[in-house]
MILO-704040 format. One line per 3 residues: number of its first residue (from 1); their letters; for each residue x, y, z of C-alpha. Coordinates in steps of 0.1 Angstrom, whole numbers. Last residue first. Example, Ala and Ser with C-alpha at 12.3 -4.5 7.8 and 13.67 -1.06 7.14 Angstrom:
! MILO-704040
2	SA	137 -11 71; 123 -45 78
! end
This chain:
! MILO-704040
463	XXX	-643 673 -333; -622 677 -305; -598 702 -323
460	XXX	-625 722 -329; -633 725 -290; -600 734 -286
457	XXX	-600 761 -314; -630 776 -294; -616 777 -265
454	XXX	-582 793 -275; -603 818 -295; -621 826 -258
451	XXX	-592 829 -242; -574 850 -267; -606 872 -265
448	XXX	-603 874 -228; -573 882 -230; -578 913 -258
445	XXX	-605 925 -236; -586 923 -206; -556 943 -227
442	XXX	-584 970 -241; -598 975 -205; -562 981 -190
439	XXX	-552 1008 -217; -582 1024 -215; -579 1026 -177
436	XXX	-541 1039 -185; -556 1062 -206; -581 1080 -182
433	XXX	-559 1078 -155; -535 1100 -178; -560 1119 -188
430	XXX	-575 1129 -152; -537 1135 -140; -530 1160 -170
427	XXX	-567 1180 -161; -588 1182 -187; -588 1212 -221
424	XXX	-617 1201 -242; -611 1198 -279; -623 1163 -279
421	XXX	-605 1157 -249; -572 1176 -239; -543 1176 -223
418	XXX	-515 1203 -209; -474 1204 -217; -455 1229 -205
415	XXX	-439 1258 -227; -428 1287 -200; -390 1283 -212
412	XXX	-399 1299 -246; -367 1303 -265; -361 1273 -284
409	XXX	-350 1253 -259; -384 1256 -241; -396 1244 -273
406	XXX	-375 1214 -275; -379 1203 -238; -422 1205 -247
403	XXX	-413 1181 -275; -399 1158 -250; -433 1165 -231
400	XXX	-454 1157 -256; -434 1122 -265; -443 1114 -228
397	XXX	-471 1123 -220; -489 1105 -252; -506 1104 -282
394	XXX	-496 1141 -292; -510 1167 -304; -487 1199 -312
391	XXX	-486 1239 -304; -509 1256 -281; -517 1288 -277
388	XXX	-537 1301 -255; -558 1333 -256; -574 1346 -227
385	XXX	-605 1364 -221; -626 1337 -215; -611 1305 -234
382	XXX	-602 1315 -271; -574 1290 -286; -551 1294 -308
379	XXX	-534 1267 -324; -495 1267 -339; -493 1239 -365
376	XXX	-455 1254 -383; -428 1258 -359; -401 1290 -363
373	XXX	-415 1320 -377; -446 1318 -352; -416 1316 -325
370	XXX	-410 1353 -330; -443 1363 -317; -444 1337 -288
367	XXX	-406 1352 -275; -419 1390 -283; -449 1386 -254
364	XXX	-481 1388 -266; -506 1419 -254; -536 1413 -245
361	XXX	-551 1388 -223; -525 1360 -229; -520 1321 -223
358	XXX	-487 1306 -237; -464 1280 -256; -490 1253 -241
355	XXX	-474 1222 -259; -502 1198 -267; -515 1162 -251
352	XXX	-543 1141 -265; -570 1121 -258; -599 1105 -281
349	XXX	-633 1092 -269; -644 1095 -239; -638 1114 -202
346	XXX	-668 1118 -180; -672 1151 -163; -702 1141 -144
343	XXX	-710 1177 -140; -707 1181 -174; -687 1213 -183
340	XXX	-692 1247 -190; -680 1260 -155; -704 1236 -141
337	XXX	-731 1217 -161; -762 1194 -155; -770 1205 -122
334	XXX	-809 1193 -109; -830 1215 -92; -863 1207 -75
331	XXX	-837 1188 -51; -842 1216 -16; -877 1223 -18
328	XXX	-888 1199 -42; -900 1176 -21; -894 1148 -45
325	XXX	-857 1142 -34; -869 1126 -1; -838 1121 21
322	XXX	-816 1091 34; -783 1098 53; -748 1092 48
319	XXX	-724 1106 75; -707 1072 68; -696 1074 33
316	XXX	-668 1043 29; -678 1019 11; -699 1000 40
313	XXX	-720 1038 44; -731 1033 8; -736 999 10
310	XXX	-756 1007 45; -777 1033 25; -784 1016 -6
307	XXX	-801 991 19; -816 1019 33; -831 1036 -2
304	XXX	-848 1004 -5; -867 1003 22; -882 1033 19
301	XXX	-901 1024 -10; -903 1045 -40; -867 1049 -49
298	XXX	-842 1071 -67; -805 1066 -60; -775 1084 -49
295	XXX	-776 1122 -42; -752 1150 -41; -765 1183 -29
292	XXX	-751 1216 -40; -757 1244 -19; -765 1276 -40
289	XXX	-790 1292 -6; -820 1282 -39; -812 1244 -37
286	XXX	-789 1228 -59; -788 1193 -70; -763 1168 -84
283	XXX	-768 1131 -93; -746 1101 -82; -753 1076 -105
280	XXX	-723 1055 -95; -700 1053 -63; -670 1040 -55
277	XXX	-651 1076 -53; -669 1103 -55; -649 1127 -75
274	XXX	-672 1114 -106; -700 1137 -93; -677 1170 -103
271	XXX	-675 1186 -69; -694 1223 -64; -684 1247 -37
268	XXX	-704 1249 -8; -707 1216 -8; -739 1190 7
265	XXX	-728 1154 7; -737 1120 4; -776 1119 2
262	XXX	-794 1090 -4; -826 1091 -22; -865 1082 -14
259	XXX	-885 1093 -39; -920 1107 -16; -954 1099 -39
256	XXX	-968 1118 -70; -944 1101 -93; -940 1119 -128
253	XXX	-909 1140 -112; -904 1170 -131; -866 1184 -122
250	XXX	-859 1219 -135; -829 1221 -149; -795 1231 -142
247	XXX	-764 1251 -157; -738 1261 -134; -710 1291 -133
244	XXX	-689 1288 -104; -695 1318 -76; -663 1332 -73
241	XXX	-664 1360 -92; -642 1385 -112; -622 1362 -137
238	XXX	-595 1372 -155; -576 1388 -125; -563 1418 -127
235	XXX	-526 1416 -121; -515 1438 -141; -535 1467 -136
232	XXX	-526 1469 -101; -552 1483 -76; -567 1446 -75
229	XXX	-608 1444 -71; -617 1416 -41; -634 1390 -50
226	XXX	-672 1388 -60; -708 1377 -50; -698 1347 -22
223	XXX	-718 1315 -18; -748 1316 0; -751 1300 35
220	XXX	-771 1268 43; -786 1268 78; -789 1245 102
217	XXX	-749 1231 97; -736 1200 100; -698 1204 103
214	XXX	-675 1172 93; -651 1156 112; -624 1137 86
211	XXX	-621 1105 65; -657 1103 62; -662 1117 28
208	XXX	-639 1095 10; -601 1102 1; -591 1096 -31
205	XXX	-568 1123 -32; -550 1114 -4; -533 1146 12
202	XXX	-566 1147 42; -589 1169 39; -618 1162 23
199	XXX	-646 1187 34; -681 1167 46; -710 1199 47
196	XXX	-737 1178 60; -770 1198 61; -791 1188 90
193	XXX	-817 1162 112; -801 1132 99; -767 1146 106
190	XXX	-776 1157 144; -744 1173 160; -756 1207 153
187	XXX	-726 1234 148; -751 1270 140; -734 1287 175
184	XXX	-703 1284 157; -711 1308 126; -703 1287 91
181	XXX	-682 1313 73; -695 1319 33; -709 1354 42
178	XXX	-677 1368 55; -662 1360 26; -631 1327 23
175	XXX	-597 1332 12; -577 1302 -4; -600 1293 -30
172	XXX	-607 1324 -48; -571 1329 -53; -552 1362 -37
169	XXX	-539 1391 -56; -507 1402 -43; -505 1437 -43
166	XXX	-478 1457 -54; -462 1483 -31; -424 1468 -32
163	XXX	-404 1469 1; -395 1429 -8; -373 1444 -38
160	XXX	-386 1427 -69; -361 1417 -92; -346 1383 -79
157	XXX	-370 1364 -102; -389 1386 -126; -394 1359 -150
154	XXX	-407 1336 -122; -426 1358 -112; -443 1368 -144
151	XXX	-444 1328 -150; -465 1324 -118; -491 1356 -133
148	XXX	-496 1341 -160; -502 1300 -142; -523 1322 -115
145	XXX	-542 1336 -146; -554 1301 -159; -583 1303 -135
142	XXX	-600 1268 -121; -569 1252 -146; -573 1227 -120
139	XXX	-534 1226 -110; -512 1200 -102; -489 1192 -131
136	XXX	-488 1231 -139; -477 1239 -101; -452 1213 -102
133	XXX	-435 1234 -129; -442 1264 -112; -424 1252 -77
130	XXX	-392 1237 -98; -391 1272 -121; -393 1289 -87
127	XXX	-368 1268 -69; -340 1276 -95; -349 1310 -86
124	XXX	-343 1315 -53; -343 1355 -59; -358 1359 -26
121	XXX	-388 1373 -38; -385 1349 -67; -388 1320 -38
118	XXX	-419 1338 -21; -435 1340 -54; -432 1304 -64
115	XXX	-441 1296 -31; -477 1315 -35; -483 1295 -59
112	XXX	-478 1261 -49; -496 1270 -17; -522 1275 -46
109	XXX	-531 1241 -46; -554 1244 -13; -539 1228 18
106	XXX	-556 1197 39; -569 1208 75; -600 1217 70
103	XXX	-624 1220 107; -637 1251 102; -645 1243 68
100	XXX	-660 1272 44; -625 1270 24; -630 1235 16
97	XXX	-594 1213 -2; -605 1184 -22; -576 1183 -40
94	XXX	-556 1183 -11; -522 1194 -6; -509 1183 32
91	XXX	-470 1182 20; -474 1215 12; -482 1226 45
88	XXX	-442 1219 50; -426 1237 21; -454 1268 34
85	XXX	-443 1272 64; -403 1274 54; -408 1298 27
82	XXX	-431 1318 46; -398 1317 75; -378 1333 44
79	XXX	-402 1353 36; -404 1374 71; -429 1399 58
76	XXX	-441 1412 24; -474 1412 35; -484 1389 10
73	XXX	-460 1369 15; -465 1365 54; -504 1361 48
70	XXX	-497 1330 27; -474 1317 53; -502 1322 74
67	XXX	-525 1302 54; -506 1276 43; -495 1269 82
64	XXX	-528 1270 96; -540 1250 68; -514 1225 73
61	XXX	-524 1213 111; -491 1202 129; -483 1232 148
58	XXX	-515 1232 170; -517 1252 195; -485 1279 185
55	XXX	-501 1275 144; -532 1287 164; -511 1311 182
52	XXX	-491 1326 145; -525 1325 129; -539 1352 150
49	XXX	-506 1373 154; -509 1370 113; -547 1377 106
46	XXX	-543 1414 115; -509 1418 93; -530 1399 64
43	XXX	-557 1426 62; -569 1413 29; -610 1419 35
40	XXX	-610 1379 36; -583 1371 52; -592 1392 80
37	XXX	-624 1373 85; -601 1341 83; -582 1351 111
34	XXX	-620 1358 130; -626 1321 120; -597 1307 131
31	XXX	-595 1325 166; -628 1313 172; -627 1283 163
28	XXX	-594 1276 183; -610 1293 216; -600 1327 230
25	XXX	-585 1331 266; -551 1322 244; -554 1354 219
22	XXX	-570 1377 250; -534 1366 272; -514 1376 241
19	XXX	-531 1412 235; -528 1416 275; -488 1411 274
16	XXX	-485 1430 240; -502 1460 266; -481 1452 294
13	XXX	-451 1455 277; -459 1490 260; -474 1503 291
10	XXX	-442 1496 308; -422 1509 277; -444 1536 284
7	XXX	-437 1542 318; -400 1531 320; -395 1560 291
4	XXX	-413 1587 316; -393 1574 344; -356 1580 322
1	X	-373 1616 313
! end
């Protein structure tokens, strides 16, 4: 009996021993893209021994770390050492973050996410109302569910039992399809020659295009049809697809000769044209594999199009490269609107922040019932499938957000405070920038006219 056990824990041993020696015989794309593979059809304890020897390789990289920290809370594994992974990939949030990117390293915003539930897993809930509250300063509003759902968990901080059988649902920007993964044998080093797909990776959100490798690709690949369904009625997600909705139009050029343009970029997932830092006019196209290509300039000598190239490449876009938008192949198509809004996403007019008391599917909570008796000016309004209500519009952060401490008092300690332009709910950091270049503009303008009265009385005073 004693020889049989020394056999199999033989066996045993040399078996993990040959599972360890396949992992490291393996190369770091390839390891990474098979972990994403598992990702992807939410087999999180098959991606984990894959992650954990990339993050072994290469500990500094903060995908790796999001993304198996990820996979430890949603297996329900280890969440104190989740906890730990994902503190530190935080510090690599991008706003730019690329799921198709073999090479990303920057960390989608839903490691703020899936903190907040690792935290109420471990009923550290003073951390989870610190997490979600830097989650709403953050986030894209790309699905308000994740904001639901982060307030569920925090409610239910301490409560869950880590042996629970609920599934956590994971964002559309943190996994990736099989589809949507660039195959290695496609990596062509020629840019002019190829589709440049340039991720931004790095934790500055004003990061250009060539701040990190980018993959150039042969052949585009289409975007993913739909996420996974969830076996938990509550946490169905509002939204069933990935793929953003667009409007476009057909593009008629009147010239019968090539338009030379320059590209910048070619995304899998779309980038509002104002993201571009330093550059104007960029216009959006996308071809019929739904990659979006971003182009600057229109011209009918080639010549042209290359100066614009080498001030393009001087500001900081050096995988650059000049194309002809009138072959209508691949820029026949021109994007106008994403997720109903412009793809320039230009901010005017009038801006305002309000008191979100809530966003809700169905049913609403007893706290935002009762608090219709208290506050007068209550809004609803109908996004999707949700319902938000907001309460309050205010000309600046600051007042809203002392309001905001009132509500919470009140008996709604969700409340946070959002923005929004002409009706139109923007990111907080887009309408802050947005005011403080307002603000700027107006005081030149007000110097310059000081300057210019000044001047003028001078002159008066001459005569």
């Amino acid at each position: 009996m004693a020889r049989l056990l020394l056999i199999v824990l033989f066996a045993a041993s040399w078996a993990l021993s040959s599972a360890q020696e396949l992992l490291r015989d393996k190369s770091y794309t390839e390891l990474f893209k098979e972990a994403k593979l598992h990702l992807a059809h939410n087999r999180e304890k098959k991606a984990i021994p894959l992650l954990e020897e990339l993050h072994s390789r290469d500990n500094t990289n903060a995908n790796v770390q999001y993304l198996l920290g990820l996979s430890l809370v949603k297996s329900r594994t280890k969440i104190k050492r989740a906890i730990s992974l994902l503190e530190s990939a935080r510090e690599g949030y991008s706003r730019y973050y690329d799921r198709t990117s073999l090479t990303e390293r920057g960390v989608s915003e839903y490691v703020y996410y899936y903190l907040i539930i690792a935290y109420s897993l471990r009923g550290e809930c003073k951390m989870t109302i610190k997490t979600l509250n830097e989650f709403y300063k953050i986030y894209s509003y790309e699905d308000e569910w994740y904001l639901i759902e982060g307030q569920k968990w925090h409610r239910e901080c301490g409560l869950r039992t880590l042996e629970e059988d609920s599934i956590i649902s994971p964002p559309d920007s943190a996994l990736i399809t099989e589809a949507e993964i660039i195959p290695v044998d496609t990596v062509n080093e020629t840019a002019q020659e190829t589709d440049n797909i340039n991720p931004i990776s790095t934790t500055d959100t004003n990061a250009k295009a060539d701040d990190v490798d980018s993959i150039s690709v042969k052949k585009p690949t289409d975007l993913p049809a739909e996420r996974p369904s969830v076996r938990l009625e509550r946490l169905q997600p509002v939204k069933t697809t990935d793929r953003p909705e667009y409007m476009s139009r057909e593009v008629q050029h009147t010239a019968q000769v090539s338009l030379y343009g320059v590209q910048i970029s070619a995304l899998l997932t779309p980038r509002y044209s104002k993201d571009f830092k330093d550059l104007k006019n960029v216009e959006v196209y996308i071809d019929k594999n739904g990659v979006f290509r971003y182009v600057v300039g229109r011209f009918v000598y080639r010549s042209q199009a290359e100066k614009l190239l080498q001030y393009v490449k001087d500001v900081g876009y050096g995988d650059a490269f000049i194309v002809d938008i009138n072959s209508g192949e691949k820029y026949g198509e021109e994007v106008i609107r994403i997720n109903n809004a412009s793809i320039k996403r230009e901010i005017s007019g009038e801006v305002d922040f309000r008191v979100q008391l809530g966003a809700f599917t169905e049913e609403i909570p007893d706290e935002i019932m009762s608090i219709f008796m208290k506050f007068e000016g209550i809004e609803e309004n109908i996004q999707g499938k949700l319902t938000v209500f907001t309460i309050g519009q205010f000309p600046t952060y600051d007042i809203a957000k002392a309001y905001c401490e009132e509500i919470k008092q009140q008996g709604v300690p969700d409340a946070f405070v959002v923005a929004y332009n002409e009706g139109r709910k923007i990111p907080l950091s887009d309408a802050q920038n947005y005011l403080i270049n307002r603000y700027n503009k107006e005081k030149q303008e007000a110097l310059r006219r000081e300057k210019e009265e000044a001047g003028k009385k001078k002159k008066r005073s001459r005569n």
